[in-house]
DRENTORMAR-639151 format. One record per residue (C-alpha): residue number from 0; x, y, z. Coordinates in Angstrom, 2 decimals. Example, Ala and Ser with C-alpha at 12.3 -4.5 7.8 and 13.67 -1.06 7.14 Angstrom:
! residues 2
0/12.30/-4.50/7.80
1/13.67/-1.06/7.14
END
This chain:
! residues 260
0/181.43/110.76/12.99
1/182.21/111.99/17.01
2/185.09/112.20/18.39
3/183.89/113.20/21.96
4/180.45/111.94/21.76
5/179.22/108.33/22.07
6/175.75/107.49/20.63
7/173.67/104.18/21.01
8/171.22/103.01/20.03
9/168.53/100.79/21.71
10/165.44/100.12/19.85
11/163.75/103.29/19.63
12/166.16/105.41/22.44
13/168.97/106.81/21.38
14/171.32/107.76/24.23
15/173.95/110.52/23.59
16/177.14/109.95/26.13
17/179.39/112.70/26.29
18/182.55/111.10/26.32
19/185.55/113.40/27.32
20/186.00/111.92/30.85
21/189.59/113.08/31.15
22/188.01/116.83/31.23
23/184.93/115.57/33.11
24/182.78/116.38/30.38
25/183.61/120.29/30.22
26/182.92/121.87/27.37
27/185.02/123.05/24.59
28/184.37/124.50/21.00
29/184.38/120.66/19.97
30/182.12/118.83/22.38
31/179.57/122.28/21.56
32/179.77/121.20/17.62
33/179.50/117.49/17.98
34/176.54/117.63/20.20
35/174.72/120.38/18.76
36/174.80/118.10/15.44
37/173.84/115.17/17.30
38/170.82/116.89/18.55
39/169.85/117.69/14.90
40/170.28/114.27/13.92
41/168.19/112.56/16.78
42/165.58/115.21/15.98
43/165.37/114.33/12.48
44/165.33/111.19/12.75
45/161.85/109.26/12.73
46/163.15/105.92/14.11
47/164.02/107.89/17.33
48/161.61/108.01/19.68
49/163.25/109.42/22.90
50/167.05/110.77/23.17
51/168.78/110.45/27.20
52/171.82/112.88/27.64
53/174.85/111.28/29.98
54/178.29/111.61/30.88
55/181.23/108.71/30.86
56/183.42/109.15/33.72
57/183.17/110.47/37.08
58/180.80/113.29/35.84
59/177.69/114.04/34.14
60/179.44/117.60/32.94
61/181.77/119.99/34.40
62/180.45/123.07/32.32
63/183.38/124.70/30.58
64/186.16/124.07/30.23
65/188.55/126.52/31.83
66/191.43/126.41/29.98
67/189.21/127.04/26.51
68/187.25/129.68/28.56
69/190.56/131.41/29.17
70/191.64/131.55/26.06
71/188.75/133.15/24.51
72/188.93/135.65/27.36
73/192.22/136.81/25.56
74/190.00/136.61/22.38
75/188.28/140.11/21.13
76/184.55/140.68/21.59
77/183.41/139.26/17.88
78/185.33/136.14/18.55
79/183.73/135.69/22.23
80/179.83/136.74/20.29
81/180.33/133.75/17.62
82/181.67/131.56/20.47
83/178.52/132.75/22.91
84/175.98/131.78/19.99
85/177.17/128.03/19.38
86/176.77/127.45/23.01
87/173.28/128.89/23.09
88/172.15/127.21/19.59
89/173.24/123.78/21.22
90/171.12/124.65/24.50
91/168.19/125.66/21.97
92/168.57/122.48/19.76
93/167.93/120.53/22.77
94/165.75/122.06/24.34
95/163.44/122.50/21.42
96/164.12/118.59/19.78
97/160.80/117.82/18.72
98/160.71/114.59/21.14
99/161.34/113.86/24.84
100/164.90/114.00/25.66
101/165.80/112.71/29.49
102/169.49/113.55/31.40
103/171.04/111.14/33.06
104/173.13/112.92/35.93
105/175.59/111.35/38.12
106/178.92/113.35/39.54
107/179.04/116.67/38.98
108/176.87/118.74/36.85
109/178.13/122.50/36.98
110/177.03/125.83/34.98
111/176.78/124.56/31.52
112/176.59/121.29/32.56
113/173.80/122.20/34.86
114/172.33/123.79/32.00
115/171.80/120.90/29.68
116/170.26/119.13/32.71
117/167.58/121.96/32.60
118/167.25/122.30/28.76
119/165.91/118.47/28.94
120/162.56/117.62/29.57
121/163.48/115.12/32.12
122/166.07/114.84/34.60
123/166.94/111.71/37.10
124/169.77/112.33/39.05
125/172.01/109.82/41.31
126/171.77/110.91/44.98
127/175.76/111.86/44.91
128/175.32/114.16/42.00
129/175.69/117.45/42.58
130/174.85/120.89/40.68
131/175.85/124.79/40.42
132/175.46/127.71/38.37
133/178.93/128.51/39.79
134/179.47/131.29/36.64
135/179.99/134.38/39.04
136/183.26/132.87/40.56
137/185.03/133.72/37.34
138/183.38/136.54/36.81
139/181.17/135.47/34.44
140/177.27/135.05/34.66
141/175.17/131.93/33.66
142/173.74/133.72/31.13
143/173.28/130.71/28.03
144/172.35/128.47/30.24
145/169.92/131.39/32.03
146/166.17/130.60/30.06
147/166.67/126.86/30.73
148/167.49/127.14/34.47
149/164.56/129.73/34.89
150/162.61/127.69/33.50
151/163.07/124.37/35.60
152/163.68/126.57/38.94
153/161.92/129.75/38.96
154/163.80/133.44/39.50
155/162.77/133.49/42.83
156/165.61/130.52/43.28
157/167.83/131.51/40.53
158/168.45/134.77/42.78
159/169.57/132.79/45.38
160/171.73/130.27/43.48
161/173.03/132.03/40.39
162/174.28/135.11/42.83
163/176.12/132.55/45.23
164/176.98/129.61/42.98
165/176.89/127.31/45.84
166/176.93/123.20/45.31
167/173.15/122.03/45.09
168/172.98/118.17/45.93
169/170.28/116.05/44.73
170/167.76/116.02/46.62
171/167.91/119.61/47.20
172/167.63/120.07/42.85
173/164.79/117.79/43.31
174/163.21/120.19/45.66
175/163.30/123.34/43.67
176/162.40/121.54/40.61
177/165.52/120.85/38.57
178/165.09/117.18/39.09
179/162.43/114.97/38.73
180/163.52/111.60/40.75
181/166.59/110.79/43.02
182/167.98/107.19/42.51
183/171.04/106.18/43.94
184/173.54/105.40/41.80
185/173.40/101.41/41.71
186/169.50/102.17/41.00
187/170.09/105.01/38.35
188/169.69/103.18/35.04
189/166.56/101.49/36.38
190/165.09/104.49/37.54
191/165.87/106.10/34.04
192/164.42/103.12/32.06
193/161.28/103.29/34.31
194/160.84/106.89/32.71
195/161.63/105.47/28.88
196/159.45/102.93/29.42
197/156.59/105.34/29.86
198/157.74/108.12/27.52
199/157.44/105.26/24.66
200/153.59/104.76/25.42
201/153.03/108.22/24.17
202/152.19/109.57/20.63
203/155.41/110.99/19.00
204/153.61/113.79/17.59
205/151.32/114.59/20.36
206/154.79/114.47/22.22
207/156.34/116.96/20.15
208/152.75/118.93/20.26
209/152.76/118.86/24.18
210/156.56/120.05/23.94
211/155.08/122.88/21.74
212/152.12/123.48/24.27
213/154.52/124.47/27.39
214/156.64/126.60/25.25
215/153.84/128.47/24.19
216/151.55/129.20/26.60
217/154.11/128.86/29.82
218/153.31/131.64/31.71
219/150.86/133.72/29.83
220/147.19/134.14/31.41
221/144.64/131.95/30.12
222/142.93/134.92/28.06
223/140.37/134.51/25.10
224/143.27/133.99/22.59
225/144.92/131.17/24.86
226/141.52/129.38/25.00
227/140.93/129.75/21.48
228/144.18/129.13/20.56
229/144.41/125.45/22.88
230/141.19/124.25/21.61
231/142.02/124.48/17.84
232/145.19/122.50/18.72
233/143.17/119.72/20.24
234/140.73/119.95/17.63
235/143.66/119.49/15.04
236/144.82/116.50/16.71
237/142.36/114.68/17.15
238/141.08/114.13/13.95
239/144.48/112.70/13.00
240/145.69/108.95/12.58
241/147.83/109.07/15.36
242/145.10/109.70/17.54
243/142.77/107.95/15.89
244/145.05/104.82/16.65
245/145.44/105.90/20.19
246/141.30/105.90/20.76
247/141.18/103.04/19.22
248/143.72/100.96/20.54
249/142.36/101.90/24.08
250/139.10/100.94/23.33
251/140.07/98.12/22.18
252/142.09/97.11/24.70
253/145.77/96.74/22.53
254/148.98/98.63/22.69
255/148.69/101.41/20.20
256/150.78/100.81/17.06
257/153.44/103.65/17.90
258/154.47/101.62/21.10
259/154.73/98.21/19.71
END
């Protein structure tokens, strides 16, 4: 079904490798098609649990590919909008996939490639990997990638980084909050599968509800609305089955059914 996409599967994980390492992962209008349907798949599908993102080859993902990005800079504004919109669908798709999704970085990880790092709910990086919204040295701005980055960094550091596009190594991505743990790179997969293994102890829907929770209230004050709003959707959920189980399975001292 892919051509430059890899997917297995492992019980209830499904791990998408991008898998154009001659190109280090960069994108094209391709690679922007194949995994923008492979995020609707995953997301559809009920015997998924948990998706991880990764990169065969020396990188996790170069961002774009230059030669494709030159070409559409020959191309006429309508051509460049349609282009613009696929990349930012794919970004959405992931981002909003209606279970936890985790990158696996190693190498390089650079604008867009940064960006899918940011649009996932959790990212483990090797200590070698490095990142950059390095957009402005062609002229260009990281603007796609832009809500996702904001989001994971803050625009107090996007000013800094998005205006000088300078190489951000691991532990410094860790520090500003793009990354959530530093392995190195013989200890990457374990640290990875130490964050599966506690992403499949959790409720898929109250997953996909606590997904829904940051997205809606991030950054808005907690006002009468809010508060109203938060305690109907814990009301909601817990008078259904899934948590129901999850009570129950607690009390009773048993994995829940969901994790078994």
């Amino acid at each position: 079904m892919f051509e430059l996409l890899e997917i297995v599967r492992e019980g209830k994980v499904a791990t998408v490798w991008m898998n154009r390492p001659e190109r280090h992962n960069a994108f094209n209008a391709q690679l922007i098609a194949e995994l923008t349907q492979a995020f609707e798949k995953i997301g559809a599908d009920k015997s998924v649990c948990t998706m991880v993102l990764a990169g065969r080859g020396k990188s996790f993902s170069a961002g774009a590919d230059l030669a494709w990005m030159k070409a559409l800079g020959d191309a006429g504004f309508d051509d460049n909008l349609a282009d613009a919109r696929k990349l930012a669908a794919m970004l959405r798709t992931l981002a909003d996939m209606p279970k936890p999704t985790l990158a696996r970085v190693h190498g390089a990880a650079l604008g867009g490639g940064m960006g899918l790092a940011a649009a996932c709910d959790i990212c483990v990086a090797a200590s070698g990997a490095t990142f950059a919204t390095s957009e402005v040295r062609f002229g260009l701005i990281p603007s796609a990638i832009g809500p996702y980055v904001l989001r994971a960094i803050g625009p107090r550091h996007a000013s800094r980084y998005f205006l000088t596009a300078e190489s951000i190594p691991a532990w410094k991505a860790a520090e500003i909050g793009l990354v959530h743990e530093v392995a190195e790179a013989e200890a990457l997969d374990i640290c990875v599968k130490a964050q599966l293994d506690l992403l499949l102890q959790g409720g898929p829907r109250a997953q996909a509800e606590a997904k829904r929770l940051i997205r809606d209230i991030a950054g808005k004050a907690a006002d009468d609305s809010i508060i109203e709003e938060t305690a109907q959707r814990i009301a909601r959920l817990r008078g259904g089955d899934e948590a129901r189980e999850g009570l129950s399975a607690f009390l009773d001292k048993r994995p829940p059914k969901w994790s078994a």
